[in-house]
C-alpha positions in Angstrom: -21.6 -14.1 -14.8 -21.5 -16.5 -12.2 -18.9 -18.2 -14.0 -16.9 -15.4 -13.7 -17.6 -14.3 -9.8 -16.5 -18.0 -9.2 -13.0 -17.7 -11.2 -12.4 -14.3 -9.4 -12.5 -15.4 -5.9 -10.8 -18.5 -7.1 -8.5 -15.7 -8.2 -8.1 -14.1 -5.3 -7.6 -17.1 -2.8 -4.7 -18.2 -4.9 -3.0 -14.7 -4.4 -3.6 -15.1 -0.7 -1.9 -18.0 -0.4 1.4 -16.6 -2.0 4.1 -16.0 1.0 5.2 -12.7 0.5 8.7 -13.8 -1.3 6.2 -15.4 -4.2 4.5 -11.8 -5.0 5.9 -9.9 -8.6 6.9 -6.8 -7.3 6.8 -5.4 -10.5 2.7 -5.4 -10.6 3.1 -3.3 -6.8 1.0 0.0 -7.7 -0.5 2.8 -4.9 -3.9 2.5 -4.8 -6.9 5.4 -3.1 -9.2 4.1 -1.5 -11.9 6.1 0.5 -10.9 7.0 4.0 -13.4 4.7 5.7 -11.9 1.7 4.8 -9.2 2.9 7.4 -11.2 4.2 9.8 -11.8 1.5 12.1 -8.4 0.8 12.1 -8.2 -2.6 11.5 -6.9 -2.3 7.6 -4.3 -5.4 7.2 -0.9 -3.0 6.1 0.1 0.2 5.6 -2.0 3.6 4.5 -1.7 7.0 4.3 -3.9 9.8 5.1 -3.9 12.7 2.3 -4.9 16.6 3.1 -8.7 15.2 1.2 -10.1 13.9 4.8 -12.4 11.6 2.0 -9.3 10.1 0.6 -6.5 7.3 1.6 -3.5 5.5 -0.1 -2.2 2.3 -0.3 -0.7 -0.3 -2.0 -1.4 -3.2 -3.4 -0.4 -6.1 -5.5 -1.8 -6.6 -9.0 -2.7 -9.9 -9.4 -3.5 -12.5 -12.5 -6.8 -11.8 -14.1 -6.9 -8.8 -12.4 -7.6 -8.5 -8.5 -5.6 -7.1 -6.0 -3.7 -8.0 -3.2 -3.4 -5.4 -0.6 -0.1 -4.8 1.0 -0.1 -6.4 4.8 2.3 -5.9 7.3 4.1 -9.4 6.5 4.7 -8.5 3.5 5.5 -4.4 4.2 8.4 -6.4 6.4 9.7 -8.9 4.0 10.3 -6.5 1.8 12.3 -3.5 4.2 14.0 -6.3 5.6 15.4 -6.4 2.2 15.8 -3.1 1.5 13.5 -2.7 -0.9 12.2 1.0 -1.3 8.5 -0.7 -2.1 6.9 2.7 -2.1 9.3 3.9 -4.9 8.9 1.0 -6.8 5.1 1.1 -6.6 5.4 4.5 -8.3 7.9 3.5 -11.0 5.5 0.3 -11.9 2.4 2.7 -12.1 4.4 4.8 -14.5 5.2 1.5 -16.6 1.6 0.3 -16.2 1.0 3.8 -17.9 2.8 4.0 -20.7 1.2 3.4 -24.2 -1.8 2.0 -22.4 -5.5 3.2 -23.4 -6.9 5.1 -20.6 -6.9 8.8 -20.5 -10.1 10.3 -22.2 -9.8 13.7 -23.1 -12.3 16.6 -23.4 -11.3 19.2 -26.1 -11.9 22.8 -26.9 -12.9 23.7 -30.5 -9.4 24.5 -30.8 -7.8 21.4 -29.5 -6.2 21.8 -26.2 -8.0 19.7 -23.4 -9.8 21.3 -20.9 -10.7 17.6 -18.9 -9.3 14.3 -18.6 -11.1 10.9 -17.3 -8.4 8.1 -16.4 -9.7 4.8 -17.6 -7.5 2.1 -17.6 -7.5 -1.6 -17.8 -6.6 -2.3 -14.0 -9.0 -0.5 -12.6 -6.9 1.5 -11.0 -7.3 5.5 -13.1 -7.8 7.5 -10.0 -4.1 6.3 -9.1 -2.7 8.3 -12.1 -4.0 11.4 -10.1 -0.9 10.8 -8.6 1.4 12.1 -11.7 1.5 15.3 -10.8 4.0 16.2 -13.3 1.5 14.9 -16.0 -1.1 17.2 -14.4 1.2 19.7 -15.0 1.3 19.0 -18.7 -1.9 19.1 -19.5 -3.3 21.9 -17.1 -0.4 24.2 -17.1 -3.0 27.0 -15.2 -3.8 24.5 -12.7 -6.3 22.0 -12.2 -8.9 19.9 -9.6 -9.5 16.0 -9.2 -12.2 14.2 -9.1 -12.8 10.5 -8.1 -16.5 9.7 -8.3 -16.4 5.8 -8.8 -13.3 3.5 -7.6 -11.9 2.8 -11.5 -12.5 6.4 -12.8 -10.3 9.5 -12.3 -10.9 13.0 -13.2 -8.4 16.3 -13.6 -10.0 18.9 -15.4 -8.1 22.8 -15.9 -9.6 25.5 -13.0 -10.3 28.2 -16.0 -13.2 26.4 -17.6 -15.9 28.6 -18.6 -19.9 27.8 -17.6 -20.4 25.4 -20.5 -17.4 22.9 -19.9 -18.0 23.4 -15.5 -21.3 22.2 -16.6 -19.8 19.3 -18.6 -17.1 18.4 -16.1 -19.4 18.2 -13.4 -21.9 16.5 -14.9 -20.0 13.2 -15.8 -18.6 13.1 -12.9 -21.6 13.4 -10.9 -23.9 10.8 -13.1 -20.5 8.5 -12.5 -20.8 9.3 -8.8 -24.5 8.5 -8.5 -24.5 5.3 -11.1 -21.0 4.0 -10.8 -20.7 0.6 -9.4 -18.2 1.6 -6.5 -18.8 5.4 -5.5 -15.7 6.8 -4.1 -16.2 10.8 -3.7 -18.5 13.3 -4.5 -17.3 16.8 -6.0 -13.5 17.8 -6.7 -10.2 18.6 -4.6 -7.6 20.9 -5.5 -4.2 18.8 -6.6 -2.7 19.4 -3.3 -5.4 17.3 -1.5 -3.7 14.4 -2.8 -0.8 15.1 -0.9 -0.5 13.3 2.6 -1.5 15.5 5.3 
């Protein structure tokens, strides 16, 4: 374990010390974090407040073996001064992250059509498939609510569930709010919320 505590930050001081013209901009990815990381309002780039007062995005840069490096101002500059549209691109690389990757786990009625969804994926980063509203769309075509109860894990589950599968829903994503290794946010949020305010 230590072992690999020690590569990590190894990891992540290496990525720090890339000038912005040395990043891959095609690991950029949006990111949530909660709100109170950009409360004090001393976060290193740019961040937007969504309609979910619990709920921020940002960006950051997928590093080697995994860890991120948040989008600072430097680097927000580098890449305008170039005209890159970063925010766009950060969206198009999530969708290509996406693709044909393991992640969603679905939740199934006896006669097949899901009724929840929990975004797992590799990077860590599920809750920022949340952001596929179109996806959403798909699967819950009579609406559904989020959920982000731990930092890795995303839920969208459909708004008709009957008592039995409420009962389910809520209760993995409670038990991954209470024993997750990052908590995020309790209880759920209409689609919308994810929206900036």
């Amino acid at each position: 374990m230590d072992v690999d505590i020690q590569t990590q930050l190894g990891e992540i001081v290496a990525g720090m010390d890339l000038s912005p013209a040395e990043l891959d901009t095609r690991e950029l990815l949006p990111v949530l974090l909660p709100a109170s990381f950009f409360a004090a309002g001393k976060w290193c780039g740019p961040f937007t407040r969504l309609r979910a007062a619990e709920i921020g995005l940002t960006w950051a840069v997928l590093m080697p073996g995994g860890s991120l490096r948040y989008v600072d101002r430097a680097i927000q500059s580098h890449w305008e001064e170039r005209g890159l549209d970063w925010k766009a691109l950060a969206m198009a690389n999530l969708s290509r992250h996406t693709e044909n990757q393991p992640g969603p786990r679905m939740l199934r009625r006896v006669n097949g059509e899901v009724f929840a969804v929990a975004f797992l994926y590799e990077d860590g980063l599920g809750p920022s498939r949340l952001l596929f509203r179109g996806t959403l769309s798909r699967f819950f075509p009579k609406g559904c609510r989020v959920a982000i109860p731990e930092r890795s894990c995303g839920f969208a589950f459909g708004t008709d569930l009957n008592a039995e599968e409420r009962s389910q829903v809520e209760g993995v994503i409670n038990h991954c709010y209470q024993h997750g290794t990052r908590p995020f946010a309790p209880g759920s949020y209409a689609v919308e919320d994810l929206t900036p305010e």
